[in-house]
C-alpha positions in Angstrom: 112.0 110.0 111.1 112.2 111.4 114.8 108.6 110.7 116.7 109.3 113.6 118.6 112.0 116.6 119.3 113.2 115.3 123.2 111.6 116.7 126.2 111.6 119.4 128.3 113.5 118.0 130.9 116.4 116.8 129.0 117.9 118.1 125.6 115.2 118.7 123.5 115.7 119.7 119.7 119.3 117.9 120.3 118.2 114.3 122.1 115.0 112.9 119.9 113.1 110.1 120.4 113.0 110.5 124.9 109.2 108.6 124.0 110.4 105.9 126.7 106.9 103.3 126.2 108.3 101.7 123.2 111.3 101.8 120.9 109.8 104.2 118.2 113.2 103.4 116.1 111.4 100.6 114.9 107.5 102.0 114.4 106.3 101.2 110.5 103.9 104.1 110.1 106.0 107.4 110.9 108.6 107.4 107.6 105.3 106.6 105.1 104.0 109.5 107.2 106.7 111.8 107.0 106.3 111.1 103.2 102.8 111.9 103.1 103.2 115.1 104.5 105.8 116.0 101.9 103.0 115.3 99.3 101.0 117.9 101.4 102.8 120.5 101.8 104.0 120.2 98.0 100.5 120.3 96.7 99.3 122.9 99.4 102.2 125.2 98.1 103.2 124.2 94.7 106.7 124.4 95.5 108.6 121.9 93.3 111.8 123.0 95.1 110.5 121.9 98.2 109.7 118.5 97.0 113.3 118.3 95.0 115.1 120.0 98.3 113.3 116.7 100.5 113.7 114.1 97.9 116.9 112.5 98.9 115.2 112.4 102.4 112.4 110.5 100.5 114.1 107.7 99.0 116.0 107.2 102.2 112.8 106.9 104.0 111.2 104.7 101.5 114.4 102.3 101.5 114.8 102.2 105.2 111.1 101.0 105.4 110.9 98.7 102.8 113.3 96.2 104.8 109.8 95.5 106.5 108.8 93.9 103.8 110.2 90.5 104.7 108.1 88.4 102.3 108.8 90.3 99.1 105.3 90.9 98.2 105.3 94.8 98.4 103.7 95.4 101.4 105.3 96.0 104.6 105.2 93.5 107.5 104.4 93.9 111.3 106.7 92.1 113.8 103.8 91.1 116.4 105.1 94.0 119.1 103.7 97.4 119.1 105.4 98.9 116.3 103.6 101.3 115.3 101.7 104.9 117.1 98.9 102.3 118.5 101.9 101.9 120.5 100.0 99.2 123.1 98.3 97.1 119.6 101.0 94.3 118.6 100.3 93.4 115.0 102.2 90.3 113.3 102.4 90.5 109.5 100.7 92.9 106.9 98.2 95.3 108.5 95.3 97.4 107.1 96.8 100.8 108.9 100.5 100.2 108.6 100.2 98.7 104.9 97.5 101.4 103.8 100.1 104.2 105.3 103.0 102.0 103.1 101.2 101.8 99.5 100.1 105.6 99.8 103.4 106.7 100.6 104.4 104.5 97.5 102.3 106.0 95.2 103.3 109.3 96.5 106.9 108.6 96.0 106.0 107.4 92.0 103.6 110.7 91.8 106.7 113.0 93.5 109.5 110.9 91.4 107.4 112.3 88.2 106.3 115.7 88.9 110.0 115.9 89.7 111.2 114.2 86.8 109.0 116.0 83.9 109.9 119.4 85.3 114.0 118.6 84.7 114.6 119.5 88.4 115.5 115.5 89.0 118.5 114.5 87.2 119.7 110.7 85.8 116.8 107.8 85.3 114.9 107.0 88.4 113.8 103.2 88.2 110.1 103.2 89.7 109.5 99.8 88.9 109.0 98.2 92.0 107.2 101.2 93.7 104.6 101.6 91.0 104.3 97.2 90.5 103.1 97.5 94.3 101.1 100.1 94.1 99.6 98.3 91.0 99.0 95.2 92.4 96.9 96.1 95.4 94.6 99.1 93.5 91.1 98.0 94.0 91.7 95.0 95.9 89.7 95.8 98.8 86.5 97.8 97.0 
């Protein structure tokens, strides 16, 4: 997920990413974002097709990011530089913004996966095991 569309004194809308402070390639908060605003704009408009036309991007999002989760235990991991918007805060490990944005984005991927799913406009058997066992595990932890 692009952090933004280039700049004005380059290429923009063909050469992304010009943000030149940090390497935003490797920021942990902008694909569980990008997901979260899918959610949005599918329950702002009701437009299942919208959600089915972005899936694919979804689950590639979701699987990209989940390699951050170096210690298996469903949340996504910090890797002690600035990776993430804060982009001058350097975080090492699991983080309350980064791993909030993570577990939302999972449970709207579960939530997404079955509105989907019941309405016949996903196809096969989606396995939303490990998604919905994270999401699971940390529900109420923190009340």
């Amino acid at each position: 997920v692009p952090h933004d569309l280039g700049s004005p004194s380059e290429e923009p809308w063909s050469k992304v990413n010009v943000y030149n402070f940090q390497d935003v390639s490797r920021w942990k908060d902008l694909g569980p974002k990008f997901v979260l605003q899918v959610l949005r704009d599918v329950r702002t408009t009701g437009s299942l097709e919208f959600a089915a036309d972005m899936y694919p991007t979804i689950l590639h999002v979701m699987e990209t990011v989940a390699q951050y989760d170096t210690d298996g235990d469903g949340l996504i991991e910090n890797q002690g530089f600035p990776d993430q918007t804060y982009d001058i805060w350097s975080v090492s490990g699991p983080s309350a913004y980064t791993g909030g944005l993570w577990l939302a984005a999972l449970s709207a991927t579960v939530h997404l996966s079955k509105d989907l799913l019941s309405r016949g406009l996903l196809e096969g058997k989606i396995d939303l095991g490990e998604a919905q066992a994270a999401c699971d595990r940390y529900e109420g932890m923190y009340e």
